[in-house]
DOGUVO-164161 format. One record per atom (N, C-alpha, C, CB): atom name; x, y, z. Coordinates in steps of 0.1 Angstrom, whole numbers, always signed. Glycine has a CB too. Layout:
BEGIN
<site><zanu>CA</zanu><u>X</u><v>Y</v><w>Z</w></site>
...
//
This chain:
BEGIN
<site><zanu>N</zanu><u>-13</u><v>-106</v><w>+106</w></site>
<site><zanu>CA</zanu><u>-1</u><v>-112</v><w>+112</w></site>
<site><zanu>C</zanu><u>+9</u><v>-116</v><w>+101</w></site>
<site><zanu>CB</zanu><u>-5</u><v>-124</v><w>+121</w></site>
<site><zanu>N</zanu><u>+16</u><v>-118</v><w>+105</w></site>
<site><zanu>CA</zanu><u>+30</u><v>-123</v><w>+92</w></site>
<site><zanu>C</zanu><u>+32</u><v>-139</v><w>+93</w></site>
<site><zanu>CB</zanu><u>+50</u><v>-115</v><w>+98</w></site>
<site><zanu>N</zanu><u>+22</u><v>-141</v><w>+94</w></site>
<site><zanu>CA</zanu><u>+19</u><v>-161</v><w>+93</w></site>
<site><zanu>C</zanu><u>+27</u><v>-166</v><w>+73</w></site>
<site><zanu>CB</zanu><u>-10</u><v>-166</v><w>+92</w></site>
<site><zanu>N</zanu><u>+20</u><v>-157</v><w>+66</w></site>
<site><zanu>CA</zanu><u>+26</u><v>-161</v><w>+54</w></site>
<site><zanu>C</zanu><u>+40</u><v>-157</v><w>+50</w></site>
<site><zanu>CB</zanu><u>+19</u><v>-156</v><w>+43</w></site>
<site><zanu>N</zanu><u>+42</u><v>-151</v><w>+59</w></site>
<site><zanu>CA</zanu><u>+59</u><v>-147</v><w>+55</w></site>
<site><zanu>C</zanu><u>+69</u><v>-160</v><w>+61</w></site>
<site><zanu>CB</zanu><u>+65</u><v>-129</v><w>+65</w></site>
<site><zanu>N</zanu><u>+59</u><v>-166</v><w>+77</w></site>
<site><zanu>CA</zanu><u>+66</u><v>-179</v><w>+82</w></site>
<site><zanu>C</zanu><u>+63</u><v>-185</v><w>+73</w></site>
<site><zanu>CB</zanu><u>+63</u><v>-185</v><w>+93</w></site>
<site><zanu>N</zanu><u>+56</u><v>-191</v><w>+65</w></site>
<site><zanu>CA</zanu><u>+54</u><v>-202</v><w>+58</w></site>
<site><zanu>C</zanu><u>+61</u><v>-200</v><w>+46</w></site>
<site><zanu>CB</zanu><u>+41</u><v>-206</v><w>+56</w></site>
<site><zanu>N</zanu><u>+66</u><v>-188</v><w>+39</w></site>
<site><zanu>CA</zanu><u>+74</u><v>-186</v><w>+30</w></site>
<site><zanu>C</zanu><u>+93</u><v>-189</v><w>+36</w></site>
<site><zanu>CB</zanu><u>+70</u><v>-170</v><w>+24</w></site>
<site><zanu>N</zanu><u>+95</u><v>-186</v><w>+50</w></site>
<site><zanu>CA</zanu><u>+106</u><v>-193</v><w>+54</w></site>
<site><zanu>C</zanu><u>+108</u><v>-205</v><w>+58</w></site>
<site><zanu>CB</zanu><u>+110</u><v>-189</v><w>+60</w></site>
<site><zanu>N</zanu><u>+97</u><v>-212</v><w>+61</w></site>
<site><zanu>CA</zanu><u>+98</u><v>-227</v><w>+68</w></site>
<site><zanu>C</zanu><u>+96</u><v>-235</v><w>+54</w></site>
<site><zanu>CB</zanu><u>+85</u><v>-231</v><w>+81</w></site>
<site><zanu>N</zanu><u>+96</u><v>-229</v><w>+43</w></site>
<site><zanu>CA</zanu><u>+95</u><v>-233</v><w>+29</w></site>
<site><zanu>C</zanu><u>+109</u><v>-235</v><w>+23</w></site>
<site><zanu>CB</zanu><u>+88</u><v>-222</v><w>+19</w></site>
<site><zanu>N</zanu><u>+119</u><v>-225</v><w>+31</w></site>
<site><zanu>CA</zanu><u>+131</u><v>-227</v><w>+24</w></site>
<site><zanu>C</zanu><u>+141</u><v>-239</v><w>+37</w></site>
<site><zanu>CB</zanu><u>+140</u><v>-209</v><w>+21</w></site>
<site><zanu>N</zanu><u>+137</u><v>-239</v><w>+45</w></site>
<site><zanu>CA</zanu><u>+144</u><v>-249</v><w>+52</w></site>
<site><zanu>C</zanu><u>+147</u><v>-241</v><w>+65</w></site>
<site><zanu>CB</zanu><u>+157</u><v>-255</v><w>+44</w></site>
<site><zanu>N</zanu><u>+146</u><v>-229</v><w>+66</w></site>
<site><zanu>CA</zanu><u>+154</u><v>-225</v><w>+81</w></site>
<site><zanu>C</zanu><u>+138</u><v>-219</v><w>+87</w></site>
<site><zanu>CB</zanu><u>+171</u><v>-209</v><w>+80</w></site>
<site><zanu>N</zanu><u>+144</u><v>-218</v><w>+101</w></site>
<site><zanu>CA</zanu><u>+137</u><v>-215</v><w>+110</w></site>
<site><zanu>C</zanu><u>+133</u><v>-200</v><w>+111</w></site>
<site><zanu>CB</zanu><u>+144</u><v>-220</v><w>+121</w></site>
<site><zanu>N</zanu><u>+120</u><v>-196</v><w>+115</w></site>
<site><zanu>CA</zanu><u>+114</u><v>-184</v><w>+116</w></site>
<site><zanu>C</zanu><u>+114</u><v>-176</v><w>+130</w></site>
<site><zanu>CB</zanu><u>+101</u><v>-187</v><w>+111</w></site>
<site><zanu>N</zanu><u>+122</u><v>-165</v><w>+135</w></site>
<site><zanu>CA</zanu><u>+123</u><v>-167</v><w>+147</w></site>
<site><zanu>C</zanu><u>+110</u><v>-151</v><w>+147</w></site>
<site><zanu>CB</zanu><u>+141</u><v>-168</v><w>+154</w></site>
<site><zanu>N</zanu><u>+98</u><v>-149</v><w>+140</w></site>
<site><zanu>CA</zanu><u>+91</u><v>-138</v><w>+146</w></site>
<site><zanu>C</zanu><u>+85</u><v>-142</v><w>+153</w></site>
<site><zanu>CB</zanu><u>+85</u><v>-130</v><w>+140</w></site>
<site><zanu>N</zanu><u>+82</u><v>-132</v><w>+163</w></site>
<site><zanu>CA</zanu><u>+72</u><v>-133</v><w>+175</w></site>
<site><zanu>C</zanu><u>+58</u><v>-125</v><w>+170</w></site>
<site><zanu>CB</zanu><u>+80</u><v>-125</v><w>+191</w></site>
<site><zanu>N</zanu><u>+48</u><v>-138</v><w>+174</w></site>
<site><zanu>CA</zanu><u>+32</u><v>-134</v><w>+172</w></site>
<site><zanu>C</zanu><u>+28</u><v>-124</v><w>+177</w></site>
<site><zanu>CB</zanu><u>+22</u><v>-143</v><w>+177</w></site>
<site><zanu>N</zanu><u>+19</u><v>-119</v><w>+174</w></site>
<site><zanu>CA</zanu><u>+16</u><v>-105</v><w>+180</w></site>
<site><zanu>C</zanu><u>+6</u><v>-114</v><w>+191</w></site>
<site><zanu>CB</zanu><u>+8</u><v>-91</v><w>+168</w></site>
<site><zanu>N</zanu><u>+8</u><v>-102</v><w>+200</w></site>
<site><zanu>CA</zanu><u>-1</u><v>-104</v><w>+215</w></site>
<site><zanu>C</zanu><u>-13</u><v>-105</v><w>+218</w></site>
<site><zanu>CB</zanu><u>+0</u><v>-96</v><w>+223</w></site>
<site><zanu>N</zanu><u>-21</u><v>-104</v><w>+208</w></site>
<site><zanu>CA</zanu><u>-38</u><v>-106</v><w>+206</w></site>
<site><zanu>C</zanu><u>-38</u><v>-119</v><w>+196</w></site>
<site><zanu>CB</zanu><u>-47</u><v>-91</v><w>+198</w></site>
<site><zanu>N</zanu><u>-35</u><v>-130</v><w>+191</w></site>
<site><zanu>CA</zanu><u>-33</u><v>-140</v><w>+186</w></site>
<site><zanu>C</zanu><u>-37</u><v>-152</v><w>+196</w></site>
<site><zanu>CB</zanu><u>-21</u><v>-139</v><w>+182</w></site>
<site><zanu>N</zanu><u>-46</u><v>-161</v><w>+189</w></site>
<site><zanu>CA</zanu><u>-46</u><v>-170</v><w>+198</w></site>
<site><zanu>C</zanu><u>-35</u><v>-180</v><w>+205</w></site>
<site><zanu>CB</zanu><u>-53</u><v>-174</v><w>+195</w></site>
<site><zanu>N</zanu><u>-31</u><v>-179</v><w>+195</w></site>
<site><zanu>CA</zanu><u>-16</u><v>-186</v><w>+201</w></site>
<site><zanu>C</zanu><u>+0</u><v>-184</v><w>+207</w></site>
<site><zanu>CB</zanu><u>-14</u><v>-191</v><w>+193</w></site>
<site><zanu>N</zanu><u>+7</u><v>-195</v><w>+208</w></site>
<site><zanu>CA</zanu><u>+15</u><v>-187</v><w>+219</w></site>
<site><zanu>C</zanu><u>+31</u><v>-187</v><w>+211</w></site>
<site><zanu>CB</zanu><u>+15</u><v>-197</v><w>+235</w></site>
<site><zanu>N</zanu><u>+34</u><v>-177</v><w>+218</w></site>
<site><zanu>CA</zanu><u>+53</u><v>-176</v><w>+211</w></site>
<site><zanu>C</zanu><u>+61</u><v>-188</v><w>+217</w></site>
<site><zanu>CB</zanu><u>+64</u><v>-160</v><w>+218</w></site>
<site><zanu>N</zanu><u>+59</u><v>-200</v><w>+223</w></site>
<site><zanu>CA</zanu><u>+69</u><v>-212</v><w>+223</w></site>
<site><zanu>C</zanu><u>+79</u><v>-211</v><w>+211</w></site>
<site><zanu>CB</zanu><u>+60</u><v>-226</v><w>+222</w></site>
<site><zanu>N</zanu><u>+79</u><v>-213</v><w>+200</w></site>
<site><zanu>CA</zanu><u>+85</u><v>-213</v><w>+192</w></site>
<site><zanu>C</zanu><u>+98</u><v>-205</v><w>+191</w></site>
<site><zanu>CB</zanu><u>+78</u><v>-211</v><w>+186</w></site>
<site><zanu>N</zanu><u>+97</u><v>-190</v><w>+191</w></site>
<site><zanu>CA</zanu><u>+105</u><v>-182</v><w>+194</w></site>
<site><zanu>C</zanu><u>+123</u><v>-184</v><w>+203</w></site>
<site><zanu>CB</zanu><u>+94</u><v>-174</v><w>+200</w></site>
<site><zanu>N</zanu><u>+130</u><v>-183</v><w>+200</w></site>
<site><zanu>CA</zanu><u>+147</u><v>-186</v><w>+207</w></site>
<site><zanu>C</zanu><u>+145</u><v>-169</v><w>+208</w></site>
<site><zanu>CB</zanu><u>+165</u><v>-196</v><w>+194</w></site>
<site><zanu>N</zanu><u>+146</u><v>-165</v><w>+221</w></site>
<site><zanu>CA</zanu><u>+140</u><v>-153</v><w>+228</w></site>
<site><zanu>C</zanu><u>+160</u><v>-150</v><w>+228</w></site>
<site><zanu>CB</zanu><u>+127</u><v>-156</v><w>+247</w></site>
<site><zanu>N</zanu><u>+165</u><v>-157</v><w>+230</w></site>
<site><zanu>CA</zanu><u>+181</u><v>-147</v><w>+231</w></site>
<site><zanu>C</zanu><u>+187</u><v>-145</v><w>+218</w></site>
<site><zanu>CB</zanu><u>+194</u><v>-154</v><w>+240</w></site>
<site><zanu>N</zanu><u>+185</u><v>-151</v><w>+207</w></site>
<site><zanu>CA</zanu><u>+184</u><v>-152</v><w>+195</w></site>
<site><zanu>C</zanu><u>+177</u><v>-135</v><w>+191</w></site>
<site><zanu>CB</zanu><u>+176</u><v>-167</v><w>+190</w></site>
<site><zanu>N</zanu><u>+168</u><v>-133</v><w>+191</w></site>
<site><zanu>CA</zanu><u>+155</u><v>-124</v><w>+188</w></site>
<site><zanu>C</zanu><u>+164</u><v>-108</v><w>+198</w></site>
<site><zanu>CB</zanu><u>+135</u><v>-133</v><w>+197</w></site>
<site><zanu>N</zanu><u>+169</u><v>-111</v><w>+208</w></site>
<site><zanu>CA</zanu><u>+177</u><v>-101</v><w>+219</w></site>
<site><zanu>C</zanu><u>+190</u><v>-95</v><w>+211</w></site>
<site><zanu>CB</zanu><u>+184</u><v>-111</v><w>+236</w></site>
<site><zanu>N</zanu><u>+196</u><v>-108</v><w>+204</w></site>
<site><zanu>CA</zanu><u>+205</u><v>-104</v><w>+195</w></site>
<site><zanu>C</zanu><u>+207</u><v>-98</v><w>+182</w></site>
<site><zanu>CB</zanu><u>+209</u><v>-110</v><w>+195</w></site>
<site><zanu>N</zanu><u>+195</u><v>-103</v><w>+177</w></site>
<site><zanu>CA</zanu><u>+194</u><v>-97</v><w>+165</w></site>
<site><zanu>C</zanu><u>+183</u><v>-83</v><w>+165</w></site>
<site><zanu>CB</zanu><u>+189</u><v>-110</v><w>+156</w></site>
<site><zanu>N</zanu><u>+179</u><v>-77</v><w>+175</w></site>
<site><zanu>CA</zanu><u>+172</u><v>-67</v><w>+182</w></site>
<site><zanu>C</zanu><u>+186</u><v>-55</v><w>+183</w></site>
<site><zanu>CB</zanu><u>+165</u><v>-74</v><w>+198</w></site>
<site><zanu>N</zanu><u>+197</u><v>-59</v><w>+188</w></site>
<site><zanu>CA</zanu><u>+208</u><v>-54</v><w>+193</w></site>
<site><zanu>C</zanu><u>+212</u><v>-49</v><w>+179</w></site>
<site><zanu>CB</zanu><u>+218</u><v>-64</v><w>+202</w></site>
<site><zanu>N</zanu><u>+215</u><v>-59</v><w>+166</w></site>
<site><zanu>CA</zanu><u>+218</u><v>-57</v><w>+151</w></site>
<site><zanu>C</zanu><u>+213</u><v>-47</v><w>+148</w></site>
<site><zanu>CB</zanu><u>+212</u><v>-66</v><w>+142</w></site>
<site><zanu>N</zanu><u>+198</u><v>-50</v><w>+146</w></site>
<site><zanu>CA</zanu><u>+192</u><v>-40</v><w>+140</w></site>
<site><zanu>C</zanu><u>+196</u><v>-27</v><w>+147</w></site>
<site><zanu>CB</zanu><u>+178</u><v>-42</v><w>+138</w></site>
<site><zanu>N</zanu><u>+197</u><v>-22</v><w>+159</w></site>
<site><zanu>CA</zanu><u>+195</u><v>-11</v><w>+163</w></site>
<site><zanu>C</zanu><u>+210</u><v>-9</v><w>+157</w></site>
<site><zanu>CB</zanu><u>+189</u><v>-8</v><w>+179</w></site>
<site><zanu>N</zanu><u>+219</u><v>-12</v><w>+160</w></site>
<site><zanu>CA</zanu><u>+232</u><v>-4</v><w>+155</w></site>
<site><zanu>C</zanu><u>+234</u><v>+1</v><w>+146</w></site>
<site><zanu>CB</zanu><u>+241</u><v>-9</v><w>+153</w></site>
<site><zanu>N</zanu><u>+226</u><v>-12</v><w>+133</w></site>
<site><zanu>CA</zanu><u>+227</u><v>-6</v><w>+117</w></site>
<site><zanu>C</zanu><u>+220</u><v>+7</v><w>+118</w></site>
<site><zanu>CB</zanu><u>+220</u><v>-16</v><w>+105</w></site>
<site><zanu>N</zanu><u>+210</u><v>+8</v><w>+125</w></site>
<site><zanu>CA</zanu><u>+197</u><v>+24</v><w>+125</w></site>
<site><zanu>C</zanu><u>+208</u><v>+31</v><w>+129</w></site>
<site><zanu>CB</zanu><u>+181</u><v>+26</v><w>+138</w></site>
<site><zanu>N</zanu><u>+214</u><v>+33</v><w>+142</w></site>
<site><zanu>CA</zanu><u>+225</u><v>+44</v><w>+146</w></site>
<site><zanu>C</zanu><u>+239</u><v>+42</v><w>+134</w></site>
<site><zanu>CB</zanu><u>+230</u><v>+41</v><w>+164</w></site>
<site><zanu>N</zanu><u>+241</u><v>+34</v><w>+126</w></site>
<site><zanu>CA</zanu><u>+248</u><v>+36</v><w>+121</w></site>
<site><zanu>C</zanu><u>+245</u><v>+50</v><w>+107</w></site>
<site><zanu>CB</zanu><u>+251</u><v>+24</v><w>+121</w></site>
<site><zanu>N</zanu><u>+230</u><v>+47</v><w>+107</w></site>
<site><zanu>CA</zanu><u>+222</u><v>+54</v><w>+92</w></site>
<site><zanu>C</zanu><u>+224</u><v>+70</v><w>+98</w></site>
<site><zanu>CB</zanu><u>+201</u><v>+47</v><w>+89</w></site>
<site><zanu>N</zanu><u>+225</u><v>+70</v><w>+108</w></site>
<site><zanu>CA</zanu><u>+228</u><v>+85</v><w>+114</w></site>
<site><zanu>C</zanu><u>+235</u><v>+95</v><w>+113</w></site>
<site><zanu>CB</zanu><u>+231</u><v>+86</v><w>+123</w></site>
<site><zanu>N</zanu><u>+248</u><v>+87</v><w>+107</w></site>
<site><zanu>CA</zanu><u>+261</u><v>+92</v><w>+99</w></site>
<site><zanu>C</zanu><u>+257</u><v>+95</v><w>+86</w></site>
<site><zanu>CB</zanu><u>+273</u><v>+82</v><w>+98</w></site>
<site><zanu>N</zanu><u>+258</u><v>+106</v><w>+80</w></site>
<site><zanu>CA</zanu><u>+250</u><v>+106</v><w>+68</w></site>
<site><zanu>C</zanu><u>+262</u><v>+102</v><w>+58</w></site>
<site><zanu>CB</zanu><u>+241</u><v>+121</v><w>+65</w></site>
<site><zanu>N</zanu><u>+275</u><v>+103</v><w>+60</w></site>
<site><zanu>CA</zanu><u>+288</u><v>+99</v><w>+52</w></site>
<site><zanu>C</zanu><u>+288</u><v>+85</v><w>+51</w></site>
<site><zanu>CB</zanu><u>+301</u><v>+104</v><w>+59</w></site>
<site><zanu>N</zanu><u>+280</u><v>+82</v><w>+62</w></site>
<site><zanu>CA</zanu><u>+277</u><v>+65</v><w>+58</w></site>
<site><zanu>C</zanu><u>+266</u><v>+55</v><w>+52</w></site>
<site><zanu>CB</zanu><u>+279</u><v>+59</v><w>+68</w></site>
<site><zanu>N</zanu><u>+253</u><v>+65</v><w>+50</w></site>
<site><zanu>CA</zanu><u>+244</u><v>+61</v><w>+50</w></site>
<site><zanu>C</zanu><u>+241</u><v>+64</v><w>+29</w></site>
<site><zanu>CB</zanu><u>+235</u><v>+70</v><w>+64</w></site>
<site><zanu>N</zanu><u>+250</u><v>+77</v><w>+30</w></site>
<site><zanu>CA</zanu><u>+249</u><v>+80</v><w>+15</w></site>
<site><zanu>C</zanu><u>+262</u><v>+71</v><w>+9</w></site>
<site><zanu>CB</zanu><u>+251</u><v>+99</v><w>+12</w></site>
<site><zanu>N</zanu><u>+273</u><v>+67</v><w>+14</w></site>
<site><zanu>CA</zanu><u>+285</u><v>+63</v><w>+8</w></site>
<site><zanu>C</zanu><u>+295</u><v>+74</v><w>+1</w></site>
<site><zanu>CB</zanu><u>+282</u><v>+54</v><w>-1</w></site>
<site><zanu>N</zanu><u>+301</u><v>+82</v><w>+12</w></site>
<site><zanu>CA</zanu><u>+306</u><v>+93</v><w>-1</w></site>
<site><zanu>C</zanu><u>+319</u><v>+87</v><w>+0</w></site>
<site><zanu>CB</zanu><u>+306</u><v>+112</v><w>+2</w></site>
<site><zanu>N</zanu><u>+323</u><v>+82</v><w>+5</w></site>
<site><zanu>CA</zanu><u>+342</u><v>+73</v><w>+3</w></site>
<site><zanu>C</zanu><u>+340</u><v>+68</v><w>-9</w></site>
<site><zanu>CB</zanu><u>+348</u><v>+57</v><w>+14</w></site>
<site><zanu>N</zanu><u>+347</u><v>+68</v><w>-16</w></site>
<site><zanu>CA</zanu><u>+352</u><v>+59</v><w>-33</w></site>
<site><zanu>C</zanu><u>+352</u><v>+46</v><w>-27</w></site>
<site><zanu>CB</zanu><u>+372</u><v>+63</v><w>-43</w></site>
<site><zanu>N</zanu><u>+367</u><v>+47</v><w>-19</w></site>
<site><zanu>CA</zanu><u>+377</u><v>+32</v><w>-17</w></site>
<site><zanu>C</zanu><u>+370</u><v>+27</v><w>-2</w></site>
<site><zanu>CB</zanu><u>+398</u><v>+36</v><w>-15</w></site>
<site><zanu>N</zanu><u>+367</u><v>+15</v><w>-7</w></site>
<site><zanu>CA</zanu><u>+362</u><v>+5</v><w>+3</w></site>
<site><zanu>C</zanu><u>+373</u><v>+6</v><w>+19</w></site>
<site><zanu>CB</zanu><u>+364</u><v>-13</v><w>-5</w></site>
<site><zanu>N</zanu><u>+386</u><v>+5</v><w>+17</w></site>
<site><zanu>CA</zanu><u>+392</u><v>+9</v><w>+33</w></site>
<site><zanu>C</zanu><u>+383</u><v>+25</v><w>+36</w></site>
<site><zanu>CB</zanu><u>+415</u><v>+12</v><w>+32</w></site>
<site><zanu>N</zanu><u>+383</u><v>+32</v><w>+31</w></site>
<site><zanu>CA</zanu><u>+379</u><v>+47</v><w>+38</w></site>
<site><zanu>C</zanu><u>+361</u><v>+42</v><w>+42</w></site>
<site><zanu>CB</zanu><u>+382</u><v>+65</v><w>+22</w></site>
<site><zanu>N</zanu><u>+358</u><v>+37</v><w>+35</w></site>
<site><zanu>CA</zanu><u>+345</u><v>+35</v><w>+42</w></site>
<site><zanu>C</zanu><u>+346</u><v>+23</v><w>+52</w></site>
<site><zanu>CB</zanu><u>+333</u><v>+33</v><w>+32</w></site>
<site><zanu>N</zanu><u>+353</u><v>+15</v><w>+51</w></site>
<site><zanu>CA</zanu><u>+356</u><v>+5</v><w>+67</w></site>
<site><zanu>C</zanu><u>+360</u><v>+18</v><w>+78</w></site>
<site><zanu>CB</zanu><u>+374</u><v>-9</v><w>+66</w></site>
<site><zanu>N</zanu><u>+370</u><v>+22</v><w>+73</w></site>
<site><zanu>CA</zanu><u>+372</u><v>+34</v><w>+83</w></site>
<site><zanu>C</zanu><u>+360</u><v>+38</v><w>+90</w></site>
<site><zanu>CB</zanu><u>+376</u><v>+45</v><w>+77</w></site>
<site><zanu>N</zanu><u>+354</u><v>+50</v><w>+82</w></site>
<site><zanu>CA</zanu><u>+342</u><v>+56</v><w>+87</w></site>
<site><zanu>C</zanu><u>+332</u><v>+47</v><w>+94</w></site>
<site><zanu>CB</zanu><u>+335</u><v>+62</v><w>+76</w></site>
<site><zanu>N</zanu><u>+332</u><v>+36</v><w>+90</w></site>
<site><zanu>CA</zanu><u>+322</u><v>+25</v><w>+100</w></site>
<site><zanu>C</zanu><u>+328</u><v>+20</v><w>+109</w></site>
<site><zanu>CB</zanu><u>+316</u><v>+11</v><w>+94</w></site>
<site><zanu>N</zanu><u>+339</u><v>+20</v><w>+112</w></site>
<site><zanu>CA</zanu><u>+349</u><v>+19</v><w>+124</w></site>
<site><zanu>C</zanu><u>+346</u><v>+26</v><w>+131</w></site>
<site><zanu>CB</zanu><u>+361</u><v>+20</v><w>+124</w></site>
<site><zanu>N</zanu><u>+349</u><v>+39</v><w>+127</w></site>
<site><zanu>CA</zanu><u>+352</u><v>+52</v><w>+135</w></site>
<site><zanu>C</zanu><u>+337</u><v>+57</v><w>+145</w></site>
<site><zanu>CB</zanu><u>+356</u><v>+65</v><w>+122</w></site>
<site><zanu>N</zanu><u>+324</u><v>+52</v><w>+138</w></site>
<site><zanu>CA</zanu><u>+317</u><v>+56</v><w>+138</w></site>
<site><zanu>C</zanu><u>+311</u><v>+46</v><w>+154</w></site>
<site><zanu>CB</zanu><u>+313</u><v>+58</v><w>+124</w></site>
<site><zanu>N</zanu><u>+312</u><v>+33</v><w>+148</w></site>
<site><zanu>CA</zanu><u>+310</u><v>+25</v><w>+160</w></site>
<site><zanu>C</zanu><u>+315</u><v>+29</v><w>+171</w></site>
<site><zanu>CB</zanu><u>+313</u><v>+15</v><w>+159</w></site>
<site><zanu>N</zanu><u>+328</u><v>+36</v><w>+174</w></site>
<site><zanu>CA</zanu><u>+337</u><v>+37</v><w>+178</w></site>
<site><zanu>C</zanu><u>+328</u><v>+49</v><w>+187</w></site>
<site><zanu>CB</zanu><u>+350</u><v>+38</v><w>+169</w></site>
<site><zanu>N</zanu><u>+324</u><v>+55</v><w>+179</w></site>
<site><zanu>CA</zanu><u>+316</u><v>+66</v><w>+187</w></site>
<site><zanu>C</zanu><u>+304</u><v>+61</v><w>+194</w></site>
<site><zanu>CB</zanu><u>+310</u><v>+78</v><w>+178</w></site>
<site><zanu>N</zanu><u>+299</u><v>+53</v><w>+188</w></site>
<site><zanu>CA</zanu><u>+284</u><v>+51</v><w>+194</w></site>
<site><zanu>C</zanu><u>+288</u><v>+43</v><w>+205</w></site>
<site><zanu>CB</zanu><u>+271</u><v>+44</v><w>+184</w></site>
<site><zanu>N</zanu><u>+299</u><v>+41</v><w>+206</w></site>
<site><zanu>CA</zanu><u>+301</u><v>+25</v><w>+220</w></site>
<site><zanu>C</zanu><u>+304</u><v>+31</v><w>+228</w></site>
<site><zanu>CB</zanu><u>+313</u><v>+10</v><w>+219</w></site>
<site><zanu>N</zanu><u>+315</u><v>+44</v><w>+229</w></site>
<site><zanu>CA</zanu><u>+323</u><v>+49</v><w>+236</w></site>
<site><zanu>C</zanu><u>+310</u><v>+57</v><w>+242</w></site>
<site><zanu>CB</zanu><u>+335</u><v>+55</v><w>+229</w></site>
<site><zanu>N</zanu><u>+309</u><v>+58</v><w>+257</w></site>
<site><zanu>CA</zanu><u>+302</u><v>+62</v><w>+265</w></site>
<site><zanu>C</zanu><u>+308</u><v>+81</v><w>+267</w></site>
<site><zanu>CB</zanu><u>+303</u><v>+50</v><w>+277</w></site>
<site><zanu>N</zanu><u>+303</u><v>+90</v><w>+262</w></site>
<site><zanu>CA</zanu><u>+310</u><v>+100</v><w>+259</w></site>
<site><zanu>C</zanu><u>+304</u><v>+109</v><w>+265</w></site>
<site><zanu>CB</zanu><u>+314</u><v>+102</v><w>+246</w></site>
//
């Protein structure tokens, strides 16, 4: 289980929001379950973002052209197409 990884964050002062695995004796109380929904939502975008391989390698020089392409790109994955 990732018990030491909580105690390596509840070491620095903030809160640990992983959820225990399901064969554990104990229970996910702890857990802010819309917190965990959202940051669930994060991660999957950054993965579909890695999809773009112009974005995943960085081939823009200039920082606007790669905002672009991460614009553009969101722009695709939101748009219901």
């Amino acid at each position: 289980d990732s018990e030491s990884l909580r105690e390596q964050i509840e070491k620095t002062g903030t809160q640990a929001n992983i959820p225990k695995k399901s064969n554990t004796l104990s229970n996910n109380d702890h857990v802010d379950w819309y917190f965990y929904k959202i940051r669930y939502l994060i991660e999957n975008a950054f993965a579909r973002l890695k999809q773009f391989r112009g974005i995943a390698t960085r081939y823009d020089k200039l920082k606007q052209s790669y905002e672009n392409s991460v614009a553009l790109a969101c722009i695709f994955i939101w748009l219901p197409l």
